[in-house]
N, C-alpha and C positions, 0 to 999 in steps of 0.2 A: 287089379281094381277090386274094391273091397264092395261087396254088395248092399245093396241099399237098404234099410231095415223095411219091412211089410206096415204100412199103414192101415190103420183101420178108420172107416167110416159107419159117423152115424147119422141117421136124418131125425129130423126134428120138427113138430110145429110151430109154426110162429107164437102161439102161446105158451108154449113147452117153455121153446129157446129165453122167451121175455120171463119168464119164473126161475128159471132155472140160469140166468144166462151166466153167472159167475163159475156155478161150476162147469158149464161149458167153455168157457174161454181156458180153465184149469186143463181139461180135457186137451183144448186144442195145441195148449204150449208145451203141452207132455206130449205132442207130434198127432194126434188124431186127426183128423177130419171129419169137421162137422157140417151136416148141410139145412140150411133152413126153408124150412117148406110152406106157401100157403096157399090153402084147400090141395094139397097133396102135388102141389109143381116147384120143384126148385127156384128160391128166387135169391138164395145168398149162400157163401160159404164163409165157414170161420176156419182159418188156418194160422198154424205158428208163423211168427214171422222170421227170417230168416236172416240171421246177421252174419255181417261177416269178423273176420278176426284181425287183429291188429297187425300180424304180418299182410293178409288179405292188402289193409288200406295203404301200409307203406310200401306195395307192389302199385300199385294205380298211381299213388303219387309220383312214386319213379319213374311208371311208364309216362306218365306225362310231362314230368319235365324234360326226359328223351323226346318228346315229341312236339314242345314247344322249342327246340334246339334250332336255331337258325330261322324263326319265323319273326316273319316282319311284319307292319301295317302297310310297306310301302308308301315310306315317308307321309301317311296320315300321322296324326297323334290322336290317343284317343279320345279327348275331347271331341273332337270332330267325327270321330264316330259316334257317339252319344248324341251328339246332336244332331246328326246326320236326319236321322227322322223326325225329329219333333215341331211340333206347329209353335206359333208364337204366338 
């Protein structure tokens, strides 16, 4: 297993972060962590977002058509679950 790289954090003020916030967000999509602080208490964090890969999405879809295999409504149709709840 290949080891995880070392993140680094930085904290920030809420006026900092609002002046500066573009090249924080630069910051944070280059893997940093950033945290937004006001009158000196954590109240947000900015982090990369984390996607996944195109092999990734066509493993989920797979898995899930294996897992829809043999399921039924038990003779509902889905019409009738759709309206199952709704008021008139």
């Amino acid at each position: 297993m290949a080891p995880h790289p070392v993140k680094t954090t930085t904290t920030v003020g809420s006026f900092e972060a609002k002046t500066h916030l573009a090249a924080l967000i630069d910051r944070a999509a280059a893997g940093e962590e950033v945290i937004i602080t006001r009158r000196g208490k954590p109240v947000a964090r900015l982090v990369a977002v984390e996607g996944g890969t195109d092999a990734e999405a066509r493993e989920a879809v797979e898995r899930l058509r294996v897992m829809r295999h043999g399921t039924t409504l038990g003779g509902l149709g889905w019409k009738d679950l759709r309206d199952e709840g709704r008021k008139w």
